[in-house]
C-alpha positions as CSV (number, residue, x, y, z in Angstrom):
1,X,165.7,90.4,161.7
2,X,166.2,90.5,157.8
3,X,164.7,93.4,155.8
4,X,165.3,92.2,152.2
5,X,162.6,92.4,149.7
6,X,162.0,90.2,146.5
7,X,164.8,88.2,145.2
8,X,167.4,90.0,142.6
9,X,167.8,88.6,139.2
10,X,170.9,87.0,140.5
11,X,168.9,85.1,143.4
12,X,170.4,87.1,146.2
13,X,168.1,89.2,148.6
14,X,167.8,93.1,147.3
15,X,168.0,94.9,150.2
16,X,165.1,97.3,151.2
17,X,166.1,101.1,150.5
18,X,165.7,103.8,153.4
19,X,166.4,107.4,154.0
20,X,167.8,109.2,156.6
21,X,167.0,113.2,156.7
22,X,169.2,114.7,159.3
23,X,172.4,113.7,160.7
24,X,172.3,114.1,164.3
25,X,172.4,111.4,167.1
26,X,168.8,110.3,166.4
27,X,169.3,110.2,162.6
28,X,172.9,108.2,163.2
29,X,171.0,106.1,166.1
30,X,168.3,105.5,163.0
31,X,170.7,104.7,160.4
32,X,173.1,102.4,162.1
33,X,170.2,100.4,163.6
34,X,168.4,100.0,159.7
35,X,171.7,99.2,158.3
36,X,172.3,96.4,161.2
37,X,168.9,95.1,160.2
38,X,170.0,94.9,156.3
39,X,168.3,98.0,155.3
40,X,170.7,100.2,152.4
41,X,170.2,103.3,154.4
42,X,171.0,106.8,152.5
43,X,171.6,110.0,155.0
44,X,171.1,113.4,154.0
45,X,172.7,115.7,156.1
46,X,172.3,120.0,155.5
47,X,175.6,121.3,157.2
48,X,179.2,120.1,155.9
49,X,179.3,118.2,159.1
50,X,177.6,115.1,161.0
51,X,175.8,116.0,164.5
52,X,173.3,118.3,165.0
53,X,172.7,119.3,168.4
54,X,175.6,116.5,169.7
55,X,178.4,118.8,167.4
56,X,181.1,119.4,169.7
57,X,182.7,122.4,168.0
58,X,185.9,122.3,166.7
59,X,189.2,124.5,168.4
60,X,190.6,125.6,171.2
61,X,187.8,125.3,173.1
62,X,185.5,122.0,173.0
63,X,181.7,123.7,173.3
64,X,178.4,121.9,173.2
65,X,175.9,123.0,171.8
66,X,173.9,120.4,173.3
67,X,173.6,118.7,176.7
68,X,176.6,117.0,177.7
69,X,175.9,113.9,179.7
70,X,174.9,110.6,178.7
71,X,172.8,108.8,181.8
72,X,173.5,105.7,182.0
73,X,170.1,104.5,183.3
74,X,168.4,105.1,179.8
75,X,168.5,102.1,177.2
76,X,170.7,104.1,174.9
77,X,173.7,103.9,177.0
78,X,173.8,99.9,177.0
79,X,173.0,100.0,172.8
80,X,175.9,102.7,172.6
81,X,178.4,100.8,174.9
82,X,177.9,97.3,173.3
83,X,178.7,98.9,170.2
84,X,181.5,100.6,171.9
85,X,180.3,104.0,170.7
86,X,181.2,105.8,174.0
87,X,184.6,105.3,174.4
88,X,186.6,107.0,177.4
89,X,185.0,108.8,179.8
90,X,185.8,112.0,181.6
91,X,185.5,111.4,185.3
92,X,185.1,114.1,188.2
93,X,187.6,114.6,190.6
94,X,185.8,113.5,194.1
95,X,187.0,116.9,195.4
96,X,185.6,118.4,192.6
97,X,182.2,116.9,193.0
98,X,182.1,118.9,196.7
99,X,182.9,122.2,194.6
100,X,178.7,122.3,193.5
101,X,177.4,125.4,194.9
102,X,173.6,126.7,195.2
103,X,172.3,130.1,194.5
104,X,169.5,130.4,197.8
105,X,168.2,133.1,199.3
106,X,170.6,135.3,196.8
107,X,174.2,134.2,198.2
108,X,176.1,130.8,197.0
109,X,175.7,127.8,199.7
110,X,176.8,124.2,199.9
111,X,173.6,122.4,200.8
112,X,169.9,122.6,199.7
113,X,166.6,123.4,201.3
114,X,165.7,120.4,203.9
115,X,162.7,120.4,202.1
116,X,164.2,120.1,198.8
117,X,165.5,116.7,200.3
118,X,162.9,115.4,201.2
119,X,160.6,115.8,197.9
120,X,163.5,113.6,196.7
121,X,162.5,111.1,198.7
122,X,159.3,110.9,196.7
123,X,158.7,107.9,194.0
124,X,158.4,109.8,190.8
125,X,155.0,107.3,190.0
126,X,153.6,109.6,193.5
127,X,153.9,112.6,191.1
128,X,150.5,113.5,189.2
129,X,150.0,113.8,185.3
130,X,147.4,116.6,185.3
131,X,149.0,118.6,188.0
132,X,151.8,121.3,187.8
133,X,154.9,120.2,189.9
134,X,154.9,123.6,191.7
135,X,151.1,123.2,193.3
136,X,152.4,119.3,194.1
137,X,155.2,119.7,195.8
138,X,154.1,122.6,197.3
139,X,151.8,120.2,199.1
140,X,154.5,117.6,199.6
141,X,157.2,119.8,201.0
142,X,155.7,123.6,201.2
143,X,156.6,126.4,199.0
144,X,160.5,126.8,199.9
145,X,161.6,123.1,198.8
146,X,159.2,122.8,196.0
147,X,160.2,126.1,194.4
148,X,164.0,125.3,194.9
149,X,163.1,122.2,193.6
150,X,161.5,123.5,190.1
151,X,164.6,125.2,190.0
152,X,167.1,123.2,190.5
153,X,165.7,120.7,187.6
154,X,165.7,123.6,184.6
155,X,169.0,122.1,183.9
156,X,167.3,119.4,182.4
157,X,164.4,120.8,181.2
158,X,166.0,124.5,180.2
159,X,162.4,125.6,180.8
160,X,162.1,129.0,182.3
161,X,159.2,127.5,185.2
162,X,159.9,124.2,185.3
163,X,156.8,124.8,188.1
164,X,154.4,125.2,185.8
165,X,155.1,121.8,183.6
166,X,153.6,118.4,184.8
167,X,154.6,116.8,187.9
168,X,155.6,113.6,186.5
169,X,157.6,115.1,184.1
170,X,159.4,117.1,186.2
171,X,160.0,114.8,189.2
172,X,161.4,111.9,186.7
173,X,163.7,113.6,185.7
174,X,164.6,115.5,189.4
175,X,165.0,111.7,190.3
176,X,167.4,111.1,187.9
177,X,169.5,114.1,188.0
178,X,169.4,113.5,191.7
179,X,170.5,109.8,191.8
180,X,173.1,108.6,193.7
181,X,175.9,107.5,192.6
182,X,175.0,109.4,189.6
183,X,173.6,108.8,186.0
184,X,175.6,111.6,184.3
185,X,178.5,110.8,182.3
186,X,180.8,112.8,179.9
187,X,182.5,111.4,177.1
188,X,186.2,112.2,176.9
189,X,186.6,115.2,173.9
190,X,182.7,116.0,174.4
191,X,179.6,114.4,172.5
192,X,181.6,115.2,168.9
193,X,183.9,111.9,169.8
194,X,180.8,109.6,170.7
195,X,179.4,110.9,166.8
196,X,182.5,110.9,165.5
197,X,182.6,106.7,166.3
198,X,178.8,106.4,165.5
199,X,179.4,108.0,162.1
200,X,182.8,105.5,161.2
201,X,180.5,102.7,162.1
202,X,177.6,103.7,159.3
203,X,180.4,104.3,157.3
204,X,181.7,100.5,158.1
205,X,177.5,99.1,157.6
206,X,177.6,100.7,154.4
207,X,175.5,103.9,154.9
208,X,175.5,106.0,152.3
209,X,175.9,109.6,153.9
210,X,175.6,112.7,151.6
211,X,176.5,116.2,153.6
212,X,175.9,119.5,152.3
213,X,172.2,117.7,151.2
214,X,169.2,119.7,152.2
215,X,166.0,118.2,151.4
216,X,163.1,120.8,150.8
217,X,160.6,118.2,149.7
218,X,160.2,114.9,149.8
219,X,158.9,114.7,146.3
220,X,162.7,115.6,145.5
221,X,163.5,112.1,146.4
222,X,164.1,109.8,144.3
223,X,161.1,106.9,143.7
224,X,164.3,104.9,145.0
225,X,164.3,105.9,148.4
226,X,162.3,103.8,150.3
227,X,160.7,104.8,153.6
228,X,162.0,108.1,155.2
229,X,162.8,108.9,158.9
230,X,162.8,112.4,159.5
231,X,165.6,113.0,162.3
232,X,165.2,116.7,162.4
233,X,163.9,119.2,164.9
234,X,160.3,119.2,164.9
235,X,160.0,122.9,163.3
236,X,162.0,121.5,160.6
237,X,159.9,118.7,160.5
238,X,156.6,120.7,160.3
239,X,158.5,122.5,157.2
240,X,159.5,119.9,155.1
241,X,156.2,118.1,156.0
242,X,154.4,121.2,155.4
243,X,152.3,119.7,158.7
244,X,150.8,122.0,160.7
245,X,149.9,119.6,163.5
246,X,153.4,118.9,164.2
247,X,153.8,121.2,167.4
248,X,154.9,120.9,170.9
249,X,156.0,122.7,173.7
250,X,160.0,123.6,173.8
251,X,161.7,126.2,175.6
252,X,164.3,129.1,174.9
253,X,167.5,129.4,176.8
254,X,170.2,131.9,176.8
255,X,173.6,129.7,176.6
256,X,176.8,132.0,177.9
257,X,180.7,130.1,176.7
258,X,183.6,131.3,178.2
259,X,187.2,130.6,178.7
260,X,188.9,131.7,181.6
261,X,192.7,131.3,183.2
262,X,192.6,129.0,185.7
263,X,191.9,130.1,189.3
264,X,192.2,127.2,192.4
265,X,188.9,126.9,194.2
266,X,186.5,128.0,191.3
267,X,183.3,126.0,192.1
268,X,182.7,123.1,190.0
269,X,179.2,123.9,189.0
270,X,176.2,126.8,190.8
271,X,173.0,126.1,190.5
272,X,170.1,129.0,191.0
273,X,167.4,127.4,193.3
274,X,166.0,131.5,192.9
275,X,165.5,131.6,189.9
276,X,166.6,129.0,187.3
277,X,169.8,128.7,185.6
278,X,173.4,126.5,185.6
279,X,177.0,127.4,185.2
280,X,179.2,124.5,184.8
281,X,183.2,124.5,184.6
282,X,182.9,121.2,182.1
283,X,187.0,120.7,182.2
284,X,186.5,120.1,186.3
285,X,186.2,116.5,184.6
286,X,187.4,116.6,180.8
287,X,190.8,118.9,180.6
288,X,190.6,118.3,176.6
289,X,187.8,121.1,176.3
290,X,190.3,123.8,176.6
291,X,193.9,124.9,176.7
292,X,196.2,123.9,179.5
293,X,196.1,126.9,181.9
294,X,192.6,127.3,181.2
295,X,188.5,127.0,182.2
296,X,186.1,126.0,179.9
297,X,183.1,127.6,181.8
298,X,179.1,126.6,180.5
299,X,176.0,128.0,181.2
300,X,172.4,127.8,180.2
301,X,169.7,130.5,181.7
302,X,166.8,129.9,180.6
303,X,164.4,132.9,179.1
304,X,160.5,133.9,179.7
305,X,158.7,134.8,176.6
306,X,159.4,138.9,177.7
307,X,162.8,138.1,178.3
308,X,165.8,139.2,176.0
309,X,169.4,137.1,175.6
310,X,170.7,140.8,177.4
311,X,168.4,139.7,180.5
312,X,169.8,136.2,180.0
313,X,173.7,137.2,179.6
314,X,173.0,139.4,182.9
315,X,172.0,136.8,184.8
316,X,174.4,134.6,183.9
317,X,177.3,137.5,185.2
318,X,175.5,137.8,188.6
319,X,176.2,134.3,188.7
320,X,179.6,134.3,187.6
321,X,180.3,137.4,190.4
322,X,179.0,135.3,193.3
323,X,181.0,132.6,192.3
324,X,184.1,132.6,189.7
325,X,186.2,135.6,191.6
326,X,187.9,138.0,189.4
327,X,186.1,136.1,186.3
328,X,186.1,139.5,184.0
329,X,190.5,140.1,184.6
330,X,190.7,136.3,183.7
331,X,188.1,136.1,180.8
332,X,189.8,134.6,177.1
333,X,187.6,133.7,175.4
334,X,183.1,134.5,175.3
335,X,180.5,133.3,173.4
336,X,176.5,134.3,174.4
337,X,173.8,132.6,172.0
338,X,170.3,131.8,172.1
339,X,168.5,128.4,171.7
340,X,165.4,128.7,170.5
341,X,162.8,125.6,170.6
342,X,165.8,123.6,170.5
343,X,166.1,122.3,173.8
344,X,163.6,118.9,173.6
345,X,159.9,118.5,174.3
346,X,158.6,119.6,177.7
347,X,155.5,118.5,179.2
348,X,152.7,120.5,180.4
349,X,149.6,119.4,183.0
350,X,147.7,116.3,181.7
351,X,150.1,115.4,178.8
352,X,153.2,112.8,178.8
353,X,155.2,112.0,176.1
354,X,152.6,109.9,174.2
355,X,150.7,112.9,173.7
356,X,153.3,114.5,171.8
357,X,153.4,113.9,167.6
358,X,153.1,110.7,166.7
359,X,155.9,108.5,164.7
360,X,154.2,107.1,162.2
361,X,153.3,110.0,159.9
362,X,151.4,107.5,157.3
363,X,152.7,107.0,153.2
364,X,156.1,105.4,154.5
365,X,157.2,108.7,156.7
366,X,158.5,108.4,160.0
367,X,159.4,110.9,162.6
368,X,162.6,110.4,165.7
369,X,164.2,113.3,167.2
370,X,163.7,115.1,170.9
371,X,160.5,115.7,170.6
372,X,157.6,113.3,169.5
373,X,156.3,110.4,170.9
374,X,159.0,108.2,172.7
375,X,159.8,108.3,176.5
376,X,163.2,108.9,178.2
377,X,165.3,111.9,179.0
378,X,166.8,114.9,176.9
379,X,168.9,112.6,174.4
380,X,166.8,109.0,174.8
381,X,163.6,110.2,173.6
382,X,165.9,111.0,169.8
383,X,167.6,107.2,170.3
384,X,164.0,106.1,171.4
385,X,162.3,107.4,168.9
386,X,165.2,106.6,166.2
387,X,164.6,102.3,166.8
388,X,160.8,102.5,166.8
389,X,161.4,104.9,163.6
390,X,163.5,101.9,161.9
391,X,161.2,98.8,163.3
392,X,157.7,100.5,162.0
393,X,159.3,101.5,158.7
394,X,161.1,98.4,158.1
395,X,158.7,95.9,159.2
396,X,156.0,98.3,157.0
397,X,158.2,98.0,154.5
398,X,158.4,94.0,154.5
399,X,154.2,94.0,154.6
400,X,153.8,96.0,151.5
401,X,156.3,93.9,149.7
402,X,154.4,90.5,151.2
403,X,151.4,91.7,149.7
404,X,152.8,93.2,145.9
């Protein structure tokens, strides 16, 4: 689909300018996807370094900051492999996969509530909008299986009461996190190597990326610039914007890094159906992340609103106690954080994802990240919102120009 505008002195096409403000996966997603269409696409990054949420830090060990897996049921993992933007992945050993534990009833167990099974068994279209998933399943299932349920899916929703959101929103993604064989996959060397490949192929369409480039107002742009996408959170967003309308419903989340010697029979990963909350031993499957002789251990816990990163970190322990033995005489290497309205949108009773802030922001300004309007899970709704970001601003762009 050419994007050129009016004819150059010379006769050739002059191809139609567009920025890129933030440098995450959806900017990148955005950028590489303009630049394909024949868009000379400018990227203006804050930090010294391309990524965002999908930086996997640099050192001895590999951290996240955000979710790890690709799922290869969304639409960005076909865009991403026919590009060849994933490269390797990190399998799990199948003995490792039988290492998953459950925190039920307050000891660790190897299988879930019956009734947890069964509400699996439900299509996720079976789920109501305008109810919360707890008073659903409840009816589905009971109490027990719907509660370890709710649970059991705050690792994709690092919501404190993934109960209380809608039931369609939580049951997709249940679904999917539940699928068999499963959607997960981990690229080898963490989500810094699948950015670290989209960024040489911007490089390679020509974008034009300037780090260490905050933009505080859009008036600083030049009159140059073209349409801009705004790949930032939406709190940055609402700043830069200076809109007020730009709000939705995120979620805080105490995330707990540690390195630990290695120890045979540590469990690959322990879910709480009691509360919420996941610890994860991420070089089970990738032994890049860390030193040989060593654990790379992850955890997210997600917080209440009364709820401190202290009650976070102490959850998080309790966990660790029950199921990493000796964890404390073996510990390396910790890191405890918060994430703060940094963990996507999350849906609440009678809203879906079209409800959330619109794309289109009007005068040639366009919004992608995790948390507007476009569907898909944790990291699709950015790479969603990203190529309906690039197709409304391009194909504005070609209008306007029609009618000059």
């Amino acid at each position: 689909m050419p994007t050129n505008g009016t004819n150059g002195t010379n006769g050739t096409p002059t191809p139609t300018p567009l920025t890129v403000i933030g440098g995450g996966f959806a900017g990148l997603t955005a950028a590489i996807a303009a630049a394909e269409s024949g868009a000379r696409v400018t990227i203006h990054e804050a930090h010294h370094t391309l990524g965002g949420r999908a930086r996997t830090a640099d050192g001895a060990y590999r951290t996240n900051e955000g979710p790890h897996a690709l799922y290869n049921g969304g639409p960005h993992w076909t865009w991403l492999k026919q590009r060849d933007l994933i490269g390797p992945l990190a399998s799990l050993p199948p003995v490792e996969g039988t290492r998953l534990r459950l925190h039920h009833r307050g000891r660790l167990r190897r299988t879930p509530p019956v009734a947890m099974v069964k509400l699996l068994r439900r299509k996720p279209e079976q789920a109501p909008v305008d109810v919360d998933f707890m008073t659903w399943a409840t009816g589905e299932v009971g109490e027990e299986g719907a509660r370890a349920a709710a649970h059991y899916i705050a690792v994709a929703t690092f919501h404190h009461d993934p109960g209380s959101l809608s039931a369609r929103f939580v049951h997709e993604r249940l679904r999917r996190a539940t699928k068999l064989p499963p959607e997960a996959h981990y690229p080898s060397g963490g989500w810094g190597s699948v950015i670290d490949r989209m960024a040489a192929l911007a490089w390679n369409l020509g974008v034009r990326v300037e780090t260490l480039s905050r933009v505080d107002s859009l008036a600083s742009l030049p009159a140059s610039s073209g349409p801009v996408i705004v790949a930032t959170s939406l709190p940055a967003a609402r700043r830069l914007l200076q809109d007020d309308t730009l709000q939705w419903d995120s979620a805080r989340t105490t995330l707990v890094d540690l390195a630990l010697n290695s120890r045979r029979g540590d469990p690959f990963a322990i879910s709480d159906l009691d509360r919420t909350g996941w610890i994860e031993r991420f070089t089970t499957q990738d032994r890049t992340l860390a030193p040989a002789g060593q654990e790379l251990v992850q955890g997210q816990i997600p917080l209440s609103p009364d709820e401190t990163k202290a009650d976070g970190v102490a959850r998080a322990d309790h966990l660790l106690d029950l199921g990493f033995p000796g964890w404390r005489e073996r510990l390396v290497w910790r890191r405890d954080s918060v994430s703060n309205g940094r963990t996507g949108a999350v849906d609440l009773p009678g809203t879906t994802w079209r409800d959330r802030p619109a794309i289109n922001r009007g005068d040639g300004v366009y919004l992608a990240g995790d948390q507007v309007a476009a569907p898909g899970l944790l990291s699709e709704v950015s790479f969603n919102s990203a190529l309906e970001a690039v197709t409304l601003a391009l194909t504005s762009r070609r209008l306007d120009l029609k009618s000059a």
